[in-house]
MIDOLO-588480 format. One record per residue (C-alpha): residue in three letters; x, y, z; residue number from 1. Coordinates in nm, 2 decimals. Example, Ala and Ser with C-alpha at 12.3 -4.5 7.8 and 13.67 -1.06 7.14 Angstrom:
2
+-----+--------+--------+--------+-----+
|   r |     xx |     yy |     zz |   k |
+-----+--------+--------+--------+-----+
| ALA |   1.23 |  -0.45 |   0.78 |   1 |
| SER |   1.37 |  -0.11 |   0.71 |   2 |
+-----+--------+--------+--------+-----+
This chain:
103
+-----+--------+--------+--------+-----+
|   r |     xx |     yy |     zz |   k |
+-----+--------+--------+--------+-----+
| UNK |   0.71 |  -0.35 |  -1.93 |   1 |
| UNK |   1.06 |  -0.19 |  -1.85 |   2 |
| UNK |   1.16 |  -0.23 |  -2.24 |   3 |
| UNK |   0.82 |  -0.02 |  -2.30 |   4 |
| UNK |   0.88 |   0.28 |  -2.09 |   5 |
| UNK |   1.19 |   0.54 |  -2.11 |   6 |
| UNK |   1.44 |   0.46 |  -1.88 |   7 |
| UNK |   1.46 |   0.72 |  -1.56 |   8 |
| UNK |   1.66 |   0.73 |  -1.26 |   9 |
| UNK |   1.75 |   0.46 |  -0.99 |  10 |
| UNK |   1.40 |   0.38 |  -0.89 |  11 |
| UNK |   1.18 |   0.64 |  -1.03 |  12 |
| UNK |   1.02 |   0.46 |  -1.34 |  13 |
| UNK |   0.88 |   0.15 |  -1.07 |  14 |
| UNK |   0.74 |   0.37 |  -0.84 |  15 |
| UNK |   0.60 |   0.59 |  -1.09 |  16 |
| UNK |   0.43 |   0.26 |  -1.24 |  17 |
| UNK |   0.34 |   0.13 |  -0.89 |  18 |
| UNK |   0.18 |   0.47 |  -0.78 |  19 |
| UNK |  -0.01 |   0.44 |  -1.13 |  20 |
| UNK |  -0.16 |   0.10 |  -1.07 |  21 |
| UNK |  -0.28 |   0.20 |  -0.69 |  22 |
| UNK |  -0.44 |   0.52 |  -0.85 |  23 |
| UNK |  -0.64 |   0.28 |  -1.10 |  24 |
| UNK |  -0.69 |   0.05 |  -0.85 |  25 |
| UNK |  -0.84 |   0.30 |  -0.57 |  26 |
| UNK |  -0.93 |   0.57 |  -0.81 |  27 |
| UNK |  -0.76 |   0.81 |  -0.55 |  28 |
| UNK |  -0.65 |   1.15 |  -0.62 |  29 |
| UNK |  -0.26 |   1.19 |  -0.70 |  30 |
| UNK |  -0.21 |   1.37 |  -0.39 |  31 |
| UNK |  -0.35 |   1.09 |  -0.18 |  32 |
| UNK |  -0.18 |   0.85 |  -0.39 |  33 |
| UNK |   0.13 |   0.97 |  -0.34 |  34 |
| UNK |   0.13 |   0.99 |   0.05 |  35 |
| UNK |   0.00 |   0.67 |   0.03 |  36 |
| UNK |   0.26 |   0.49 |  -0.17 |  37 |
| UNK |   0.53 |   0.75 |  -0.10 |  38 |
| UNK |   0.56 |   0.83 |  -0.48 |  39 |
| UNK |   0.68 |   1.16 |  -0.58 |  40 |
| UNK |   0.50 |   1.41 |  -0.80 |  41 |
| UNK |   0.71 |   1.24 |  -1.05 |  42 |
| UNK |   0.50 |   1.00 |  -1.12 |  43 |
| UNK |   0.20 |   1.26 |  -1.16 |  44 |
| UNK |   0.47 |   1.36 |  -1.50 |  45 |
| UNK |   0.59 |   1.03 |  -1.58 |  46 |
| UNK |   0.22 |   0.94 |  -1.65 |  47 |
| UNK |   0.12 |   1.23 |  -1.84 |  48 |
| UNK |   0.45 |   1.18 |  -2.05 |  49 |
| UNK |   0.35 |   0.82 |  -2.17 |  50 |
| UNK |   0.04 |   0.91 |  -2.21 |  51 |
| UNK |   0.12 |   1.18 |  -2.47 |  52 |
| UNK |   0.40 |   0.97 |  -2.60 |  53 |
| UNK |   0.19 |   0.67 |  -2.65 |  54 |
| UNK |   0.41 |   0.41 |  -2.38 |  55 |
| UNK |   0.14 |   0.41 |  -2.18 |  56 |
| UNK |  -0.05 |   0.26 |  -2.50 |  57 |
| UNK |   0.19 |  -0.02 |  -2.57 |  58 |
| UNK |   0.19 |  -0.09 |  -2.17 |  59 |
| UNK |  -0.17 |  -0.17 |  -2.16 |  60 |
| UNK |  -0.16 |  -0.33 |  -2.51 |  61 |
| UNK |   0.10 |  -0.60 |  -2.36 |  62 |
| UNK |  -0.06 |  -0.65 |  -2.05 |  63 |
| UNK |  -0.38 |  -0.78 |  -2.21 |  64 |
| UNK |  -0.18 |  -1.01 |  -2.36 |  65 |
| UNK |  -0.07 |  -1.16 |  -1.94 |  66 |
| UNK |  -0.31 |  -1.42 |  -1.82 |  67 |
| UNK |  -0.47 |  -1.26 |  -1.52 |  68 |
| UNK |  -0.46 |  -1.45 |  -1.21 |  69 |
| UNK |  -0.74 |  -1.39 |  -0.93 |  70 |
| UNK |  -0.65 |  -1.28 |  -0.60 |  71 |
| UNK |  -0.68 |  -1.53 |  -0.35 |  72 |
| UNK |  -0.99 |  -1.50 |  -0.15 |  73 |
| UNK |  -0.91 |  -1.37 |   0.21 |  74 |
| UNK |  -0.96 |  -1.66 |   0.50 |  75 |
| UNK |  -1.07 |  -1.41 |   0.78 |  76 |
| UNK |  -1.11 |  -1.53 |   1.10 |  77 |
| UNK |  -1.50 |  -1.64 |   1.24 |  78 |
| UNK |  -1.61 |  -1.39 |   1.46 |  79 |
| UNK |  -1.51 |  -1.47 |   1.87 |  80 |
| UNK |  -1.55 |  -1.35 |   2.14 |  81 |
| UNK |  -1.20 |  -1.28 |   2.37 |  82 |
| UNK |  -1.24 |  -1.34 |   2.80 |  83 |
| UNK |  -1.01 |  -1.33 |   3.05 |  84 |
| UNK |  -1.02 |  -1.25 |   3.44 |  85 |
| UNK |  -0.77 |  -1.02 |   3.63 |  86 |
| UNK |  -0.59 |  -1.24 |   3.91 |  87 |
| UNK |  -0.69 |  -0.98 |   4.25 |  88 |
| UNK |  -0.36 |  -1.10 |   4.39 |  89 |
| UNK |  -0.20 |  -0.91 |   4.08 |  90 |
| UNK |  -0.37 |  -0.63 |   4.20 |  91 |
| UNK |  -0.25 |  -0.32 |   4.41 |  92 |
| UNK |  -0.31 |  -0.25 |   4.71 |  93 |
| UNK |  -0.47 |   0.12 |   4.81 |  94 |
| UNK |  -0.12 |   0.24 |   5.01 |  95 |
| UNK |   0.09 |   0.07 |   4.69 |  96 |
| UNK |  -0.01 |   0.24 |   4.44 |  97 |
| UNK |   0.31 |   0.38 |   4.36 |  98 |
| UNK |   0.45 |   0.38 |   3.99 |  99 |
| UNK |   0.77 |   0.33 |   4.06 | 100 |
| UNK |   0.69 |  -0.03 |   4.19 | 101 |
| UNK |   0.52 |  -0.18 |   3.92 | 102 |
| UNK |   0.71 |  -0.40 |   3.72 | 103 |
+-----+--------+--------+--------+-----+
């Protein structure tokens, strides 16, 4: 993509694209997109730029051209169920209740 899009300062162009990607991914407003991925309001311009320059155009035109690879499914774990007791020799005492003690 980099040869598609003008060339900005150290940085700004990748989050600009990044922070696009997560705003068509989420469909979140630029303002929550941006404390979200810590873009700038940069990338706000940089995307209404190539849009009216038509990068943004040749962007998507290349990427249909990538094989799309799934995400992996998530393995999350079975549902359990977490016990434990409380050893009353651990406990304090009435008189020891004192912070400073506990280590």
């Amino acid at each position: 993509m980099a040869p598609l899009l003008p060339k900005g300062r150290r940085g700004t162009v990748r989050r600009s694209v990044d922070a696009i990607f997560y705003k068509a991914r989420t469909g979140k407003s630029w303002p929550e997109v941006i404390k979200d991925t810590g873009a700038t309001i940069q990338a706000s311009k940089h995307f209404n730029a190539w849009i009216s320059d038509g990068s943004w155009t040749r962007v998507n035109a290349a990427l249909s051209d990538v094989e799309q690879v799934p995400l992996p499914e998530l393995q999350l774990l079975p549902p359990m169920i977490i016990e434990g007791r409380v050893d009353p020799s651990a406990m304090l005492s009435p008189e020891g209740l004192s912070r400073t003690e506990c280590r």
